[in-house]
C-alpha positions in Angstrom: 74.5 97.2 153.2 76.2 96.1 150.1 75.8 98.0 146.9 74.1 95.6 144.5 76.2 94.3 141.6 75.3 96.4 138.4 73.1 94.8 135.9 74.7 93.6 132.3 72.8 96.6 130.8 73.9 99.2 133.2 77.8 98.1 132.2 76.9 98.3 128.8 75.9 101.7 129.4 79.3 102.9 130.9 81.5 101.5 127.9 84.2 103.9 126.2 83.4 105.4 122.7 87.1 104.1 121.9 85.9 100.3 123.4 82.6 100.8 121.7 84.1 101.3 118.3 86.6 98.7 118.7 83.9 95.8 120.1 81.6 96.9 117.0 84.7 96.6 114.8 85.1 93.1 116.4 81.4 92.1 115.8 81.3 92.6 112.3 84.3 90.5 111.2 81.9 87.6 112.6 78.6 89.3 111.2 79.5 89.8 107.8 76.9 88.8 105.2 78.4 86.1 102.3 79.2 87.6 99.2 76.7 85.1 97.5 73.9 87.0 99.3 74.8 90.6 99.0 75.3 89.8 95.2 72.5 87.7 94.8 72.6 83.7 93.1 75.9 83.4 91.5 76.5 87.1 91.8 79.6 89.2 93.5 78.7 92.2 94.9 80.3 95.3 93.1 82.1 96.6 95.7 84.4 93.2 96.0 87.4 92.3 93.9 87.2 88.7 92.5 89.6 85.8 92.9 89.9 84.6 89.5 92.3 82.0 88.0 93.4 80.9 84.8 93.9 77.8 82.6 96.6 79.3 80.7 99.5 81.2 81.3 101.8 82.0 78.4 100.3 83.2 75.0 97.0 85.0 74.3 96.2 84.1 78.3 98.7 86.6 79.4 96.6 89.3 77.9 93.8 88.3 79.6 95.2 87.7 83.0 96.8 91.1 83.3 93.9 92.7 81.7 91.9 91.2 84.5 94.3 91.9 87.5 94.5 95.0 86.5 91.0 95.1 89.3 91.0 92.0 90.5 93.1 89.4 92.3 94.9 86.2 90.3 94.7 83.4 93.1 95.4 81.0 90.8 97.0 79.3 87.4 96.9 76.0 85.8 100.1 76.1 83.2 101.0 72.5 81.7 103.7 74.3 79.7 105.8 76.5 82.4 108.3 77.9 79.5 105.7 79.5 78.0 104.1 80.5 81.0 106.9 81.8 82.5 106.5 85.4 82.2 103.1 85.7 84.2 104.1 82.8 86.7 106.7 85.6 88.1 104.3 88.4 87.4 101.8 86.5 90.0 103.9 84.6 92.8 101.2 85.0 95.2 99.1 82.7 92.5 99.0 79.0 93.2 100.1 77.0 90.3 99.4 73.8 89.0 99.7 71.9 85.9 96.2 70.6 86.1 93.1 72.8 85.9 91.0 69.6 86.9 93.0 69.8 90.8 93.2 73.6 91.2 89.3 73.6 90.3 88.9 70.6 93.4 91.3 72.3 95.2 91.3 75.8 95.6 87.7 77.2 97.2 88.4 80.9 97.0 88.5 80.8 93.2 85.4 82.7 91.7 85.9 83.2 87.9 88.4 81.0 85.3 89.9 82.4 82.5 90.5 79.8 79.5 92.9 80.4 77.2 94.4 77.7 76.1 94.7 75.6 72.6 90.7 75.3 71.1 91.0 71.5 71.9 90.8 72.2 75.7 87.9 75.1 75.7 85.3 73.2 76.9 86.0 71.0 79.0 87.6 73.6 81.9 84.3 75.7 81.0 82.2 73.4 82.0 83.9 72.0 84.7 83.8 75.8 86.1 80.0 76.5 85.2 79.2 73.5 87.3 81.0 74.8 90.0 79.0 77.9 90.0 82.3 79.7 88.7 82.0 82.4 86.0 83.8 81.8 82.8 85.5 83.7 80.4 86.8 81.8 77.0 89.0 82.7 74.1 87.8 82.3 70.7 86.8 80.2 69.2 84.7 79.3 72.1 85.0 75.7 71.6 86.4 73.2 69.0 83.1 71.5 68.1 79.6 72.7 66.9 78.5 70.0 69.3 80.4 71.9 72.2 79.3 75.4 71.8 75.8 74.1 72.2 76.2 72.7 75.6 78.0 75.4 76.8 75.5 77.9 76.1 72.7 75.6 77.5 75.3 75.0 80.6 75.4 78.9 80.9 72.0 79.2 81.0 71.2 76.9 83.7 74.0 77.7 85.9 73.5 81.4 85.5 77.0 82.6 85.5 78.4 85.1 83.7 80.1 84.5 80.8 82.6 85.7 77.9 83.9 84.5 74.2 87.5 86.2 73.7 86.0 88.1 70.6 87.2 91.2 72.4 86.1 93.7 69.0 82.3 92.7 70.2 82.9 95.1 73.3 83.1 98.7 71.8 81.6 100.9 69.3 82.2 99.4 66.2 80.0 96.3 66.5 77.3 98.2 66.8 77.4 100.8 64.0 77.6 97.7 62.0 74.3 97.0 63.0 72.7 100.7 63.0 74.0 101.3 59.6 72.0 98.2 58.5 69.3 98.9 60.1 69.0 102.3 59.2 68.8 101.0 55.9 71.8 102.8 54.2 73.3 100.2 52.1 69.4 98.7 51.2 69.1 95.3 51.7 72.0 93.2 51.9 72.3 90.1 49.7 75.5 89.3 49.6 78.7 89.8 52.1 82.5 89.1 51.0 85.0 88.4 53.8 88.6 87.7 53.8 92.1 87.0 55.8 95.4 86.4 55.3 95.6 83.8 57.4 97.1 80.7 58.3 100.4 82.4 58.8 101.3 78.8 60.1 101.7 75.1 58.7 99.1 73.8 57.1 97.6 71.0 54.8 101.0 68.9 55.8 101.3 65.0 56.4 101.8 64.2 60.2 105.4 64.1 61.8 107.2 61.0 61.5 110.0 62.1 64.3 109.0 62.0 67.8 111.7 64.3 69.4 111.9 64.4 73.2 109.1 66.4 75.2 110.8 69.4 76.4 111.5 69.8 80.3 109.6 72.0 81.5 106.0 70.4 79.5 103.7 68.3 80.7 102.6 66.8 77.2 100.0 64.1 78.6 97.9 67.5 80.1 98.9 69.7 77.1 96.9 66.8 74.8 94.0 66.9 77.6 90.9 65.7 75.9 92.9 65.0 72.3 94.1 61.5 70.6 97.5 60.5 72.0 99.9 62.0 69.3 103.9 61.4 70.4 105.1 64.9 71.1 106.2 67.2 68.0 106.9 70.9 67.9 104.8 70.8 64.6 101.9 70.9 67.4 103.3 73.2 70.2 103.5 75.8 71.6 102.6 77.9 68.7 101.3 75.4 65.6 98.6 73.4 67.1 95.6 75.4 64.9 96.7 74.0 61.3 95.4 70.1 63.2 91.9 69.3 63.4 93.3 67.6 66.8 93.6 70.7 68.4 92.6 73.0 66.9 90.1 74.9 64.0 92.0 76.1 61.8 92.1 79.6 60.2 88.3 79.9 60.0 88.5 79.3 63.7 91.4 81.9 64.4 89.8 84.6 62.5 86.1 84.1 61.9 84.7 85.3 65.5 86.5 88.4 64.7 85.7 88.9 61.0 82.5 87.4 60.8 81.5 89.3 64.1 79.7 92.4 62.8 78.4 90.3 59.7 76.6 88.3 62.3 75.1 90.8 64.2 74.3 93.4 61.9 72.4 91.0 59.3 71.3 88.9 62.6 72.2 85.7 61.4 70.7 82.6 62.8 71.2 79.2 61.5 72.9 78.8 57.9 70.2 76.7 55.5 73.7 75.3 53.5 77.5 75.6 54.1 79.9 74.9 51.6 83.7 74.7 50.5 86.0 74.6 48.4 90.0 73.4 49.6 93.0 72.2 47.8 93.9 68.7 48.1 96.7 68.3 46.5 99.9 71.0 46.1 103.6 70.9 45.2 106.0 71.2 48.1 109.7 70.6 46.9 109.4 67.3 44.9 106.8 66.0 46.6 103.2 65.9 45.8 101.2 66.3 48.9 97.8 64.7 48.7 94.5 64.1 50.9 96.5 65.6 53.9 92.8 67.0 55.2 91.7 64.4 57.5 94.2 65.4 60.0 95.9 68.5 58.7 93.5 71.4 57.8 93.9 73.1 54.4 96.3 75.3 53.3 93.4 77.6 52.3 90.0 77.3 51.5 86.8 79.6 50.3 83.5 78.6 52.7 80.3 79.7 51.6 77.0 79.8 53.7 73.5 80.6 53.2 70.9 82.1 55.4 67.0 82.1 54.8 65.4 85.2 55.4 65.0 87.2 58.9 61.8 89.4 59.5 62.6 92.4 56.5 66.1 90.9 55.8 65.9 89.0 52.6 68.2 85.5 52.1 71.8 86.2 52.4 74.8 84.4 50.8 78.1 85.1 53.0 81.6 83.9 51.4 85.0 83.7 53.5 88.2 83.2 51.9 92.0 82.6 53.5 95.3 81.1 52.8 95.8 83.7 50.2 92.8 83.3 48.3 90.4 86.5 47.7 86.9 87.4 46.5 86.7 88.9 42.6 86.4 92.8 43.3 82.7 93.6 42.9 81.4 95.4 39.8 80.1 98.0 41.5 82.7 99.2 43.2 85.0 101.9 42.1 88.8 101.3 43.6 89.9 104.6 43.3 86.9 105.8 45.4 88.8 104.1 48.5 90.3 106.6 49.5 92.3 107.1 52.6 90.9 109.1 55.4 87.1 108.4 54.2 86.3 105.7 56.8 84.6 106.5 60.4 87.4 107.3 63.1 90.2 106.0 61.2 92.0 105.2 57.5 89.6 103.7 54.6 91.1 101.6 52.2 93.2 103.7 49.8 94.9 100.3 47.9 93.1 99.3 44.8 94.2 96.2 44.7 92.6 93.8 47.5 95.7 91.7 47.9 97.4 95.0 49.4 94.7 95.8 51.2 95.1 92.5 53.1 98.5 93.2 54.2 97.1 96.0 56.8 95.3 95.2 59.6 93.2 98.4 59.6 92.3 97.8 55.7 88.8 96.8 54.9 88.7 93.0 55.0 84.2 92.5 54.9 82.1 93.5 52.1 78.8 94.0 52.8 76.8 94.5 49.4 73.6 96.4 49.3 71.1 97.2 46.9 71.5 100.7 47.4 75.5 100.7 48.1 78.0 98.7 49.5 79.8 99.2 53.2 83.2 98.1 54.2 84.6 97.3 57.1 87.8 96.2 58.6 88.6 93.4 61.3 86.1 93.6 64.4 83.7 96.0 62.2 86.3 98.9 62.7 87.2 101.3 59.5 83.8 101.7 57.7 83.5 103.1 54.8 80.1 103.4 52.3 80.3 103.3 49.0 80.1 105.0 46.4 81.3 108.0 48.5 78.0 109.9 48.2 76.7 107.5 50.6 79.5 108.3 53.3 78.9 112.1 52.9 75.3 111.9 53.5 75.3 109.1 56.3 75.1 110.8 60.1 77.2 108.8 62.4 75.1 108.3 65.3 76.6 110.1 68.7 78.8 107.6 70.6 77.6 105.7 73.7 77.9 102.1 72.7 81.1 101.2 74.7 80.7 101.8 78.0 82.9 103.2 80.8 84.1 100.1 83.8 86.3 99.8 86.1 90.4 100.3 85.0 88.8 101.5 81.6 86.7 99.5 79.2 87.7 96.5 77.6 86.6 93.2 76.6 87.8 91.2 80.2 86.2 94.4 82.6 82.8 94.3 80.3 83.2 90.2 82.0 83.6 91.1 85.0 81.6 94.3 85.8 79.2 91.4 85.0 80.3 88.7 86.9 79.6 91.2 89.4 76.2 91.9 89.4 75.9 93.8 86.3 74.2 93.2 83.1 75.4 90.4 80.8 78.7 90.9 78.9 78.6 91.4 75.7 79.8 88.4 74.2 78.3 85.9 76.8 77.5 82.2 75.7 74.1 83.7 75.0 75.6 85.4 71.8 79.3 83.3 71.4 77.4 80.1 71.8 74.9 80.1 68.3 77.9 82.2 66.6 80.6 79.7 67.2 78.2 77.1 65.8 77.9 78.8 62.4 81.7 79.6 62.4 82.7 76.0 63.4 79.7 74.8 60.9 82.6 75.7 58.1 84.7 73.5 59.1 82.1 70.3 58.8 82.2 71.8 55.1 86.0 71.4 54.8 86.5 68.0 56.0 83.3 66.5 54.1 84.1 68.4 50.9 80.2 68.2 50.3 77.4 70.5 50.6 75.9 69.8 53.8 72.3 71.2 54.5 71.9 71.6 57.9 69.3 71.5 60.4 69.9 73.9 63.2 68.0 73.3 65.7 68.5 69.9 65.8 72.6 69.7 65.1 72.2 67.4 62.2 73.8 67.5 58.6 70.5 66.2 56.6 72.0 65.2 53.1 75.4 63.6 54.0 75.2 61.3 57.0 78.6 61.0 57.4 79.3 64.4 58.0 77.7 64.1 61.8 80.9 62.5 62.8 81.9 66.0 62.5 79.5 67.9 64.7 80.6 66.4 68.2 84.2 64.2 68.8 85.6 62.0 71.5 87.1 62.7 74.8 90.3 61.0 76.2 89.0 59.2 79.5 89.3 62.3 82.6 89.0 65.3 79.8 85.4 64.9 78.7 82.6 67.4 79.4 
């Protein structure tokens, strides 16, 4: 009689450890779970490295990219200037490249997170092209080159629920922070008044337009470096490096500077909307033998002093904060003593030790932010770093509270790792749209200021310049058809 044929169960039962291990191996490349469910809606699970790509390449998005890759993998960049780029391109050869962030965002599936660094003029549009794609976002400063802008990307955040990140990279760390516990621990008293200053531009500006239209150079695609911008013939007046000093492209030194400066003034007196803005530019200045005059509709000025008020917040009475560049510089105040700035006084690094504020400028670790209390005053130097209380009696009697405000992520902490530790999962970075949204609004507010040369009350909430009509025409701009948001 013939031995039955064994059952499907009773070969399972006889199959090697080694044929085991390699079948279960075998099962799981077809089992595994998507990444969109181990990490939950628009989350990556922590233990996966993220394909990110970048609009951007050469400049201040080199920085980013390699601070990024340093965990992660670059699948990707979009470059319309591959001169500039050039460096990075070779650094990254396994990276696609395009010239145009609008096809490798269509294109390319695997792509999780976008960096955007890139003129201010072409922020928002790649941001919100990502966020609608479900792709996480991290933006240089100024976030974006409107008020108008930096409203719907914040709301766009929100409702897409993916992580997000201004390029204020000071707001990641310790200093931030202190800012904030000093105030709150009510050292200086209540703070009335703040003074802030920077020596820039340290490029062209308040300048008529170019007359010359000079060939486009080879390796530039000019019609995608302009983007969402008024055709303007090509001109190195605007590229690679000079594109802030035009309102075209870009915000001028308020928009350079002011996310950084203005940072810890913002959180530590936890500023909302400004009730006023103000300023006051030149409009007319000697260069050679010509007389340059109301260059400001298209060239922003070659310095100016913007001055906003705040209404009161909970215990923290109405505030009047002043910003000053090209050169230009708040009087000293009264009550402070210059030769009490002395060097070594300030937390973790050198106080002022120049009397004169025009030297202390010159230094980027020299106190460049007054905040002026009724008790005392505290300095502090760009991204809130450097602090120092005055008069000096305050500083010895202050206890600096015990460190643990910058955390410890992956390849070390910085301000593209706090991103994307959460981009994957974690909590929100620190400078997400949440925070860089409303912020870049008051900093961008300045500029409605500068080009109106009125005072311009403002109603927050509702993006609207109450007293001078015309002044709206500032808030929001117009998009070249294929570049709008």
């Amino acid at each position: 009689m013939k031995e039955k044929k064994k059952s499907n169960k009773q070969k399972s039962m006889k199959i090697s450890r080694r044929s085991f291990l390699g079948s279960a191996a075998a099962a799981a490349a077809f089992t595994i779970v998507p990444r969109h469910v181990l990490g939950g809606q628009g989350r990556t699970p922590p233990s996966d490295k993220l394909n990110i790509a970048s609009v951007g390449a050469g400049g201040r998005a080199s920085a980013s990219i390699n601070a990024c890759a340093a965990t992660e993998n670059i699948v990707a960049l979009s470059e319309v200037d591959t001169e500039r780029g050039a460096a990075t391109i070779e650094k990254f050869p396994n990276a696609k490249l395009y010239s145009d962030y609008r096809e490798m965002l269509e294109k390319q599936k695997d792509i999780e997170a976008v960096i955007i660094a890139t003129p201010d003029h072409m922020h928002a549009p790649p941001a919100m092209m990502a966020m609608k794609m479900g792709k996480h976002v991290y933006v240089e400063k100024p976030l974006t080159h409107t008020v108008y802008e930096a409203r719907k990307l914040a709301e766009t955040a929100r409702e897409t629920k993916v992580a997000t990140q201004m390029g204020n990279q000071g707001h990641t760390g310790e200093s931030v922070p202190l800012v904030c516990k000093i105030i709150e621990d009510g050292a200086i008293g209540p703070v009335r008044e703040v003074l802030t200053w920077t020596n820039r531009p340290i490029w062209p500006q308040g300048i008529y337009r170019p007359r010359e239209t000079p060939r486009v150079p080879r390796m530039m695609n000019w019609d995608l470096w302009l983007g969402p911008a008024p055709y303007r013939p090509y001109h190195p007046v605007y590229a690679p490096f000079n594109w802030r000093g035009w309102w075209d492209f870009g915000c001028g030194a308020l928009g350079d500077m002011a996310c950084h400066v203005l940072d810890h003034v913002y959180s530590g007196l936890k500023l909302g909307h400004p009730t006023s803005v103000e300023a006051c530019v030149p409009t007319a200045y000697e260069e050679g033998s010509y007389l340059q005059k109301n260059t400001i509709e298209e060239s922003c000025p070659a310095a100016s002093i913007v001055v906003y008020r705040f209404p009161a917040r909970g215990n923290m009475p109405p505030v009047k904060v002043s910003w000053y560049d090209g050169g230009l510089l708040p009087p000293w105040p009264e009550e402070l003593d210059p030769d009490e700035l002395l060097p070594g006084r300030a937390f973790g690094g050198r106080g002022g030790g120049a009397p004169a504020m025009q030297q202390q400028m010159r230094r980027r670790s020299m106190p460049n932010t007054i905040f002026i209390g009724e008790k005392g005053t505290l300095m502090a130097g760009q991204y809130g770093t450097n602090l120092q209380l005055l008069p000096k009696e305050l500083m010895e009697k202050y206890v600096k509270p015990k460190s643990g405000a910058q955390r410890e992520g992956p390849g070390g902490e910085n301000h593209q790792q706090n991103w994307i530790r959460a981009c994957k999962g974690g909590e929100p970075a620190t400078s997400n749209f949440d925070y860089s949204g409303p912020f870049t609004e008051v900093v961008l507010l300045g500029n409605l200021a500068i080009r109106s040369g009125r005072k311009l009350y403002w109603d927050g909430e509702n993006l609207k310049v109450t007293n001078e009509p015309d002044a709206n025409k500032y808030v929001s701009k117009e998009y070249r058809e294929g570049f709008g948001l």
